[in-house]
N, C-alpha and C positions, 0 to 999 in steps of 0.2 A: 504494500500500500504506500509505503514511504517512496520507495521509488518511482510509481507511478505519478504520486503528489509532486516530484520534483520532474518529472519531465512536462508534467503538465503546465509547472507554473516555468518554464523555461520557455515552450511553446508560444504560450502566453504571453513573455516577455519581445521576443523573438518577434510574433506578428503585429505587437504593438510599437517596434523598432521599426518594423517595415512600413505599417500605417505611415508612422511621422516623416521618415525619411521620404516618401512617396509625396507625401503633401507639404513638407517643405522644398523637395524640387518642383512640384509643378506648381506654386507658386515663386521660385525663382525663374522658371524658367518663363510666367505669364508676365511677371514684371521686366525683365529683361528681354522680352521678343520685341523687335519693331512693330510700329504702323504700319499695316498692307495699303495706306494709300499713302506713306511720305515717302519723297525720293529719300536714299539716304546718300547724305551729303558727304564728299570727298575732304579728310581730314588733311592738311596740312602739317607737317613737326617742323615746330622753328628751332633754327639753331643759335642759341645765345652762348658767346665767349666771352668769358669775363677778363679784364684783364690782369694779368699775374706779374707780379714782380721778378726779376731777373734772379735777385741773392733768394736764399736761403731764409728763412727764420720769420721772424719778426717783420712786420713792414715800416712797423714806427722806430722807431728807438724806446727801451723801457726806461720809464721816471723813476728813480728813487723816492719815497715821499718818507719823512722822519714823522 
C-alpha cells in the first residue's frame, strides 16, 4: 500500500509539472508571437566607439586628499 501511495503521489506530482510547464509556455509563446497583420520591421545594430585613452591605468591623475 505504501508503495502504491508513493507512486501515486509522484504521478500526481509529475502531471501537475506538466500542467504548469505546458501553460507557462503557451503563454510565453502567445505573448511573444507577432501580429499577422504588422510588417515586421528591419532592425538596424548601431555601432558606438567610445573613445579610449592610449596609457594604461587611470585616465585622470589620483588626488591625495588628507
Amino acid at each position: 500500500m505504501n508503495a502504491l501511495n508513493a507512486m501515486l503521489k509522484a504521478a500526481a506530482c509529475g502531471l501537475g509539472a506538466l500542467a504548469i510547464t505546458a501553460v507557462m509556455s503557451w503563454t510565453f509563446v502567445a505573448t511573444t508571437a507577432t501580429a499577422p497583420s504588422l510588417r515586421p520591421v528591419a532592425q538596424m545594430a548601431r555601432l558606438t566607439i567610445q573613445q579610449r585613452h592610449v596609457w594604461f591605468g587611470q585616465s585622470q591623475p589620483a588626488v591625495l586628499v588628507d
